[in-house]
N, C-alpha and C positions, 0 to 999 in steps of 0.2 A: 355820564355818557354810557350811553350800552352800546357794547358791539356787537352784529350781526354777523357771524360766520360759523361754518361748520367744523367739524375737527373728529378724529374717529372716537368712538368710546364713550360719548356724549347722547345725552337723550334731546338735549336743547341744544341749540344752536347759539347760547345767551351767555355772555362774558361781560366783566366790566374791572376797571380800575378802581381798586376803593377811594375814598376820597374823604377828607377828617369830617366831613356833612353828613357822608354814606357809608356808611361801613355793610356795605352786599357782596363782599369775596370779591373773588377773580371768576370763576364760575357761577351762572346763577342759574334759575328754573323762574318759569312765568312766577308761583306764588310771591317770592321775590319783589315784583313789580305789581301783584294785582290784576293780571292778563286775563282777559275772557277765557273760560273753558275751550272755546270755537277756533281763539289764536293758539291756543297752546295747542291745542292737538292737531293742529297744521305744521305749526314749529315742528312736534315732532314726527312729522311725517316726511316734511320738507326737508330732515338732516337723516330721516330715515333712507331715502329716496336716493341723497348722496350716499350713504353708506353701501348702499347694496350695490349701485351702478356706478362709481368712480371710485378705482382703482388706484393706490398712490404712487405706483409706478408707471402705471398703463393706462390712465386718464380714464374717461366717461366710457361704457363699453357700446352706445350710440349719441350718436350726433341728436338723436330727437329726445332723448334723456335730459344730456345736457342741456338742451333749447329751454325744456319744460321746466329743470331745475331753474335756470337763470330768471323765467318769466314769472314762477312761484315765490321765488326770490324775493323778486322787486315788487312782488305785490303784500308778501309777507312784512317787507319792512316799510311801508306804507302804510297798514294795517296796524304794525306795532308803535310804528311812530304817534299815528293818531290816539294809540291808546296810555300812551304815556308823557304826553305833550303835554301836562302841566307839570313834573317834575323832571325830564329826562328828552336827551336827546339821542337818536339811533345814527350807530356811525358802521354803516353798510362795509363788510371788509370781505366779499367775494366777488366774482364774477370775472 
């Protein structure tokens, strides 16, 4: 299972529980998985995005950020899913 969520300090957005099948950390990076150059560099623009415009005290600093984040989001982890659909499943944890 890979999780999909952002966190500060992070260049990917990509986590996961190891597993005695998979041993890929707790943090991971597209190479990791194999990811197209095209996803990864959206991944990190997409936790880029959150980093510079949501605040962890003081939320998103607009409403059209946050819209864009959410909808990049969900097209991110559609994207990732299809590229890892034969070993892994994506388990979406923002929004």
């Amino acid at each position: 299972m890979i999780r999909l969520f952002p966190d500060y300090g992070r260049r990917y957005p990509l986590w996961e529980n190891s597993t005695p099948t998979w041993d890929a950390g707790y943090t991971t990076t597209p190479e990791t998985y194999g990811l197209s150059p095209e996803l990864a560099q959206d991944l990190e623009g997409w936790q880029a995005l959150w980093e510079t415009h949501c605040d962890p005290l003081g939320g998103w600093n607009s409403e059209a950020n946050a819209q864009k984040w959410l909808r990049d989001g969900r097209w991110l982890a559609d994207r990732l899913q299809d590229e890892v659909a034969s070993f892994a499943d994506v388990k979406v944890e923002f929004g």
